[in-house]
Each structure stands twice: as C-alpha cells, then as structure tokens.
C-alpha positions as CSV (number, residue, x, y, z in Angstrom):
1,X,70.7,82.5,130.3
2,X,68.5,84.9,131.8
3,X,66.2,87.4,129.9
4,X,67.9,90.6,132.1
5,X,71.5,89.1,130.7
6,X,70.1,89.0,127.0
7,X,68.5,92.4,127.0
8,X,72.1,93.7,127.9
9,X,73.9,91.9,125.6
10,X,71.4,93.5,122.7
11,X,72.0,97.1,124.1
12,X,75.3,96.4,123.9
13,X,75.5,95.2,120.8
14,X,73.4,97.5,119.4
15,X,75.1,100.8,121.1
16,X,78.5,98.9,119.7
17,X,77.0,98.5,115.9
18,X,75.6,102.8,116.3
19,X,79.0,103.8,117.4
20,X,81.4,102.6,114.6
21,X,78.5,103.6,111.6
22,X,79.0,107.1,113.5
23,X,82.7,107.0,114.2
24,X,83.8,105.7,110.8
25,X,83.5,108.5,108.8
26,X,85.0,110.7,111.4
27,X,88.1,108.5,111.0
28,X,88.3,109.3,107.5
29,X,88.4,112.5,108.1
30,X,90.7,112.1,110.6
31,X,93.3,109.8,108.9
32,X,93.4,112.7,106.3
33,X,94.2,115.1,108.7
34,X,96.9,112.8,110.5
35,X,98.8,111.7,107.0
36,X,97.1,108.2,108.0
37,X,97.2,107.2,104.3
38,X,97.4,103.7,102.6
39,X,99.3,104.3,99.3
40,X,99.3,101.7,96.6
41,X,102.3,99.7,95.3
42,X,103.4,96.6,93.5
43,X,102.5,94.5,97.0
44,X,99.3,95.6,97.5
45,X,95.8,94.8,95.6
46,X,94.4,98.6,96.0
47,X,95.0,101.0,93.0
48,X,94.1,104.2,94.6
49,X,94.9,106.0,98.3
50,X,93.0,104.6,101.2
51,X,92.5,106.5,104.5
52,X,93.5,104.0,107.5
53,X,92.3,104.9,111.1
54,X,89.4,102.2,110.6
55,X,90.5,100.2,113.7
56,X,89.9,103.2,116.0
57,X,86.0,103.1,115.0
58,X,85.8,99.8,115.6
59,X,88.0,100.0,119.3
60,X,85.2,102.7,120.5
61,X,82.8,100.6,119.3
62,X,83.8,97.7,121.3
63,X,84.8,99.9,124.4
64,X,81.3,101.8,124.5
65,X,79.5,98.0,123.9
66,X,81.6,96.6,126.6
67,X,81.1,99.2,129.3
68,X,77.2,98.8,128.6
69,X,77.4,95.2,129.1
70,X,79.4,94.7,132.1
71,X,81.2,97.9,133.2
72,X,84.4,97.8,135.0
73,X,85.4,94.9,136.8
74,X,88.5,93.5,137.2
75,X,88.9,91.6,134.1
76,X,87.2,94.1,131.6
77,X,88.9,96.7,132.7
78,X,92.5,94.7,132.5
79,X,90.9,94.0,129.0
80,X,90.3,97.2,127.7
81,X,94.0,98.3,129.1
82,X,95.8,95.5,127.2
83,X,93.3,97.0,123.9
84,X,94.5,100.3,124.7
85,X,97.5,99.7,124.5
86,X,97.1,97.6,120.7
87,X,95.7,100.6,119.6
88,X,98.1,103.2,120.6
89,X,101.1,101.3,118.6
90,X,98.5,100.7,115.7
91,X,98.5,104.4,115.3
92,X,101.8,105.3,115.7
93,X,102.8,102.3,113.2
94,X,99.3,103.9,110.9
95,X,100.7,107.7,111.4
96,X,104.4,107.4,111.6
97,X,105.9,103.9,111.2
98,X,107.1,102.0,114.1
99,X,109.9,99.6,114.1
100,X,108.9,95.7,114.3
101,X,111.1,96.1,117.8
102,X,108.9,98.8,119.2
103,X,106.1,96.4,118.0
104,X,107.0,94.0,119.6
105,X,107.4,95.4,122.9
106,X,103.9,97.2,122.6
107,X,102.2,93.8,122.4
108,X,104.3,91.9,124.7
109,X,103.2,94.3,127.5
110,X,99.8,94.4,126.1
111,X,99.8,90.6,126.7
112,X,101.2,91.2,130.1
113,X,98.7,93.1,131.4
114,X,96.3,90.6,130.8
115,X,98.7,87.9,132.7
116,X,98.6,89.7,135.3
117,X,94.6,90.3,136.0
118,X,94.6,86.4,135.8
119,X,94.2,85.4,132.2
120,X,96.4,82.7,131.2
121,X,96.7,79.6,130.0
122,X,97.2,77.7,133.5
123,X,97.0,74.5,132.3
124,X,96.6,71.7,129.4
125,X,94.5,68.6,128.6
126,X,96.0,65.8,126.9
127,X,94.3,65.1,123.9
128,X,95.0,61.4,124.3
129,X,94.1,60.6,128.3
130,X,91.9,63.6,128.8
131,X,94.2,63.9,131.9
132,X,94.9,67.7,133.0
133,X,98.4,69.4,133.9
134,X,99.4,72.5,135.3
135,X,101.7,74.6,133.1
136,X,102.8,76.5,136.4
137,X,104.7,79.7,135.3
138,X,105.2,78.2,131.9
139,X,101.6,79.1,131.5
140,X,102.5,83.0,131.0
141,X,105.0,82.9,128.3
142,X,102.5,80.5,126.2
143,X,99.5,83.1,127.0
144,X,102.0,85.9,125.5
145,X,103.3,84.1,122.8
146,X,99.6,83.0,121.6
147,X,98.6,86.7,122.0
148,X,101.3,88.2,119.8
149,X,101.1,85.7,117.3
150,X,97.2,85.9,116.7
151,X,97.1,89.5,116.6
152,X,100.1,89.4,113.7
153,X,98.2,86.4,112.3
154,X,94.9,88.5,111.9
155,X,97.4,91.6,110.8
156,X,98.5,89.7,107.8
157,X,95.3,89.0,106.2
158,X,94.2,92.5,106.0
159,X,95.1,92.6,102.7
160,X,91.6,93.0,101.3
161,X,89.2,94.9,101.4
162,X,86.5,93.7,104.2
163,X,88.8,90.2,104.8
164,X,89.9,91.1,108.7
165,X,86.9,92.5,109.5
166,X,84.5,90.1,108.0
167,X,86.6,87.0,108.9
168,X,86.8,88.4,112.3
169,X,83.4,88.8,112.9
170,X,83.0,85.3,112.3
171,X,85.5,84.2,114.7
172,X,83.9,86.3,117.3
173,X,80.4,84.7,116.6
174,X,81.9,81.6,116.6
175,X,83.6,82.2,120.3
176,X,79.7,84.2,121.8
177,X,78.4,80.9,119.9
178,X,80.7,78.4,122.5
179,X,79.9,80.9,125.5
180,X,76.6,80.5,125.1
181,X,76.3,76.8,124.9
182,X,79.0,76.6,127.5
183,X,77.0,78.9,129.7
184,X,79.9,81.1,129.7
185,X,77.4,84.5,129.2
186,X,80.5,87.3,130.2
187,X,83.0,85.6,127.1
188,X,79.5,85.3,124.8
189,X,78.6,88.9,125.3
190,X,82.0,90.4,124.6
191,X,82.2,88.5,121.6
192,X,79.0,89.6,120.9
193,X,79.9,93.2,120.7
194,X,83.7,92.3,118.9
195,X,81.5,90.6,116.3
196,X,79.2,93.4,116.3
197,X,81.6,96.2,115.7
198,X,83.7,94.6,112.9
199,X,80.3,94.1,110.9
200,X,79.4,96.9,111.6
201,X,82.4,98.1,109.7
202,X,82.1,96.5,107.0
203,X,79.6,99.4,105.8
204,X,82.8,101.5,104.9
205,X,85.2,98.9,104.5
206,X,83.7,96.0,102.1
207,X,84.8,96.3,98.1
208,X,85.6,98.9,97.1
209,X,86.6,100.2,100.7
210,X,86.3,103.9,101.8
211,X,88.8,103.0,104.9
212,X,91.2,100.5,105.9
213,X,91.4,99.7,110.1
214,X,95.0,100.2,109.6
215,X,97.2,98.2,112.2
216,X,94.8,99.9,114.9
217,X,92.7,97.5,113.8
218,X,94.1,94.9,112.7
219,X,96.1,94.0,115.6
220,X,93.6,95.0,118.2
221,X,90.9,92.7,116.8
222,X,93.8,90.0,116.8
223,X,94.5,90.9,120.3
224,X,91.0,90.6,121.4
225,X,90.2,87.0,119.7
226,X,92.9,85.5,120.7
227,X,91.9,86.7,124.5
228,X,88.7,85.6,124.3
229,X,90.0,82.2,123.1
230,X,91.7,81.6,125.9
231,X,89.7,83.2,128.1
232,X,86.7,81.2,127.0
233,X,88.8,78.1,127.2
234,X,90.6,78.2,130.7
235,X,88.1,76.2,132.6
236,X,87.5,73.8,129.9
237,X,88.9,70.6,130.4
238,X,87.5,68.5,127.7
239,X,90.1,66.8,125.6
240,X,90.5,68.3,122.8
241,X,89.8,71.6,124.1
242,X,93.7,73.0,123.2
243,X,92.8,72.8,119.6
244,X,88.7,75.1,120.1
245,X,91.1,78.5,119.6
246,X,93.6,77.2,116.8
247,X,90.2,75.7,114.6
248,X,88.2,79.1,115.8
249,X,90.9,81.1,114.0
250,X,92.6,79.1,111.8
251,X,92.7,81.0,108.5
252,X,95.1,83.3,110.4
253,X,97.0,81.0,112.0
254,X,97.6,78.6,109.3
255,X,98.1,81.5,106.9
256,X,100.8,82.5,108.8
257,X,102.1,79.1,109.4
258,X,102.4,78.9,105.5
259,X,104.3,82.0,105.3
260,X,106.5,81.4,107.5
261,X,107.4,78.2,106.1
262,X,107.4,79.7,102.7
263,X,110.0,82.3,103.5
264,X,111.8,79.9,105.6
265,X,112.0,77.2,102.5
266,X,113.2,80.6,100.1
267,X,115.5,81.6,102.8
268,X,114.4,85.2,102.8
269,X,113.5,87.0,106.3
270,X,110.6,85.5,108.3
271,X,109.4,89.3,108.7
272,X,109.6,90.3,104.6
273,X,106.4,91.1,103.4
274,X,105.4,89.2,100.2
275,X,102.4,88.4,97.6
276,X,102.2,84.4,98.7
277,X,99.5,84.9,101.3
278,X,95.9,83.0,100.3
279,X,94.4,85.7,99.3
280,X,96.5,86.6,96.8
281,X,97.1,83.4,95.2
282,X,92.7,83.1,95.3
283,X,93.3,87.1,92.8
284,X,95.9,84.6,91.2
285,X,93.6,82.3,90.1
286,X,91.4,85.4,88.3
287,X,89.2,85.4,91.1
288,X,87.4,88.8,92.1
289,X,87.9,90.7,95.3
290,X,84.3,89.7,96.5
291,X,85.0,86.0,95.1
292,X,87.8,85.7,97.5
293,X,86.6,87.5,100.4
294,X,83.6,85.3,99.9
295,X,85.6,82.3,100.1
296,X,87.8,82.9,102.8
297,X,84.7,84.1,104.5
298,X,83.0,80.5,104.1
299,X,86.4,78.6,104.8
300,X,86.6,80.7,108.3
301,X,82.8,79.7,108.9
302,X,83.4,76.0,108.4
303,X,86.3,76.5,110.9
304,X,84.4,78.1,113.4
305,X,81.7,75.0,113.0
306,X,84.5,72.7,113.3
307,X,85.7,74.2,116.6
308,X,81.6,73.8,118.1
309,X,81.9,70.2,116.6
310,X,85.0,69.6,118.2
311,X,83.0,70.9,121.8
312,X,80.1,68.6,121.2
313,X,81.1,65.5,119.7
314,X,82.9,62.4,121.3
315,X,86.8,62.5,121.6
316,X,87.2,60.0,119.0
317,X,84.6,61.7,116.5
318,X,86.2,64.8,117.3
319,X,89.8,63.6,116.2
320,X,88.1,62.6,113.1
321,X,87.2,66.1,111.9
322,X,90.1,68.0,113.1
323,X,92.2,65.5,111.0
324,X,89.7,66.2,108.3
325,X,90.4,70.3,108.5
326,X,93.6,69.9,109.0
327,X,94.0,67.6,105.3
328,X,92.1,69.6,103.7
329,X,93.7,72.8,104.5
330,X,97.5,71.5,104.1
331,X,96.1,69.7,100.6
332,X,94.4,73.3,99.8
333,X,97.7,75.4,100.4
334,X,99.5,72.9,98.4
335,X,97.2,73.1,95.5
336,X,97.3,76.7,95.4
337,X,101.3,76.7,95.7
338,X,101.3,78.4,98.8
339,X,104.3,76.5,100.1
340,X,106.3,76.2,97.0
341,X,109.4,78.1,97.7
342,X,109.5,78.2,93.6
343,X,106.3,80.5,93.7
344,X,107.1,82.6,96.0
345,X,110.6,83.3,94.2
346,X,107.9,83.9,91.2
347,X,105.9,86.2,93.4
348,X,108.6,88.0,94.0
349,X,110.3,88.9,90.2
350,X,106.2,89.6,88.9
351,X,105.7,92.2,91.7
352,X,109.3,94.1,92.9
C-alpha cells in the first residue's frame, strides 16, 4: 500500500469519526422534533424514552468519509445509492412505522441497485475441490437475498445499548483487516470509515445510551457489511472463501438462524418479535448491560479472527476451525436455551 493511499484513508477516517461526534447530538434533537421516540415496554431492556435517529449520524458520517477517500466512481456512487435508500425506509419505519412489506421492498431495490453497478456474487468455490463455478443469473437473487438478510440480522441485535454499533465496528475492522492483507485498499478504506463511524457513535450510544440508530441505522450498517463482504470476496477464489462473510458476521447471522428456528420449533410467526435473542438470555443469566455487550463484543472479535485464519491457513487447517466455531456456537446457544421451543414459550408468559 502506498503512503498517498494511507494518508487518505486517515483523512477519511478521521473526517468520518468528526462528523457523527457533531451530528449526534443534532439527531437527538431532531428525533425529538420528528416524534422519533423509543418507548419502553415489556420486550425491551430500556426503562426510560430513547430518542432514535442515531443511524442518520452515523450514514453522514460514512458518506462524508467515503467521498474523501475515493469520490464518485461508479461503484461508490452505486454504494451510497443502495445506502440511501436503507436510510430513507429506516426513517419512515423510526418516524411513522412501515409495514414489513414496504420493508421489504425498500431493501430488495436497495440490493438491486448494487446488482446492477456489478456487485454480485458471480460465482462459488467448492470447499472440497477448490474448483470454481459460475452462478450465471443465479448469482443476483443470492447477492439480494444475502443483503436483506444481513441487514435484518444486524437489525435484530440492536437491542442493547452500544451492541450493533460496537459489534459492527468489529465486523468492519475485521473486513479493512482482509482488504489490506489482500491488497484489496478500495474495500479496506470503506471499512475503515464504516468502522470508524459506528465507534465513533458509541460516544452517545454505549450504556446508558442518549440515542438509539433506530432502523436508519441498524439496517444501513447491515446493508453496508454485508456489501463489503461480498464485495471484498468476489475475486477470491480460495476454498473456503464462501464461508470469510458468514464467520466475519456471524453473531448476526446465527442469531437469527436461532430465532428463526426457535419460532419455527414454537410455531409462532417467523416475523414475531420475542425476548429469546442472545442477548437477552446473557441479562437472563444476571449479567449486566456492559457484561453482555462485553461478551458479545469478544465473541464477534474471535469471529472476525476466525474469518482472517480461515484466509491464511491451509484448507484442511482451515476446516478445522470453522468446525471449531461452528461447535462451539451451536453447543453455546444450546446451553443458554436459545433453541428450546420450551423457553421461548417461557419468554413469552414472563414478558406479554
């Protein structure tokens, strides 16, 4: 990397970091004007009213870093569309509630525009041969489908205060991390900034938060790893490179994974918010808000250096530790009775 590259990426990161510590508290204000207010109730941890326009701080902040960096070329600029777009149904769902259809449909074309500036998933390796195929138009639906369910993913653990944005931060430093040793400096540099910027947050929203991001937030920083992800993965053809996105953000992903499977098993709607996720059964187990946002915190950065292993190490060694995290998460979930369908009925009666 060259020293003009890493100069830009340190402007960038630091006019990222100055924007959201100066556009935070303008979104309190804000969300208070807008009736962008996070009430309490039996579901949620919080006890008092939170404002939630967060996630707008942390989009200018990442939008203003990003433009420094490298202005508007084809792929940025298709970028910060598909973001724009995130944000916009975030803060109709923050101000006025949106239907999970209208959702939906927001992120779907979200996802689409990125398709169509060229970032896809165009083709996989097989973990076993190391032999490449072409997904062909296949390729697009998969790209949309991973889109939509990471930003959701990354939605449904911002449930405490400083989780999303902390555990995303780590995700992002943990994709500039494989950018740089990959010598992929454009993917390293964004992530950069998107690690930057939810830090940075994390002034106003760790324990006891003054703001929440709100679904702004939430579903934009989703958004944006799982872009990166792929986009930081579409050249690699290393065996076991499907699996680099699913380790860097699997907290998320398996979190959902065990909810779904949780309200599947109780045969209650996939879509039904409930008090199952980890993070609640960690307050469960009479642990603090900064005990379990300190944990998940250290379970995402093990993660993230399980996904550089996975990058450096021989196939076969590399099979070794994703078996390994995979084990130990599945015999974690199942200690903390995360898939017990009896649990979650439990959940249920202690907190409706």
């Amino acid at each position: 990397m060259t020293t003009p590259i890493l100069i830009r990426i340190i402007i960038a990161a630091a006019a990222a970091l100055g924007t959201v510590l100066l556009a935070t508290p303008l979104m309190i204000r804000l969300a208070s004007k807008v009736g962008a207010i996070d009430h309490p109730d039996e579901r949620k941890v919080h006890k008092e009213s939170i404002p939630r326009l967060g996630g707008l701080a942390i989009f200018l902040a990442f939008v203003c870093g990003t433009l420094i960096l490298w202005g508007l070329d084809e792929q940025v600029f298709a970028l910060l569309l598909a973001c724009s777009v995130i944000v916009l149904m975030g803060y109709l769902d923050d101000t006025k509630n949106v239907s999970p259809v209208v959702k939906l449909s927001f992120q779907v074309v979200a996802a689409l525009v990125l398709v169509q500036s060229g970032v896809y998933v165009s083709f996989l390796t097989n973990p076993f041969t190391g032999e490449a195929f072409s997904l062909g138009v296949f390729g697009i639906p998969l790209t949309v489908i991973w889109l939509v369910g990471v930003s959701n993913a990354v939605n449904l653990i911002d449930g405490l205060d400083g989780l999303a944005s902390g555990v995303s931060a780590i995700c992002a430093s943990t994709i500039a991390a494989l950018g740089f040793l990959t010598g992929s400096f454009t993917i390293a540099g964004v992530a950069v900034v998107l690690a930057v910027a939810s830090a940075g947050f994390l002034r106003y929203n760790f324990p006891p938060a003054k703001i929440f991001m709100g679904d702004c937030g939430a579903l934009f920083l989703g958004f944006v790893l799982g872009a990166l992800s792929i986009m930081g993965m579409a050249k690699s053809a290393a065996a076991l490179s499907i699996f680099v996105p699913i380790l860097i953000l699997g907290l998320p992903i398996f979190d959902t994974f065990f909810a779904i499977a949780r309200r599947f098993r109780a045969r209650r709607p996939v879509m039904q918010a409930d008090r199952g996720h980890l993070h609640h059964r960690l307050l469960d187990l009479g642990l603090s808000t900064w005990q379990v946002v300190t944990v998940l915190y250290v379970v995402t950065f093990l993660m993230g250096l399980a996904a550089i292993l996975l990058t450096l190490l021989t196939t076969p060694q590399a099979v070794v530790i994703l078996i390994i995290v995979t084990v130990l998460f599945f015999l974690g979930a199942n200690k903390l009775g995360i898939l017990r369908r009896s649990e979650t009925r439990k959940l249920q009666r202690d907190h409706t």
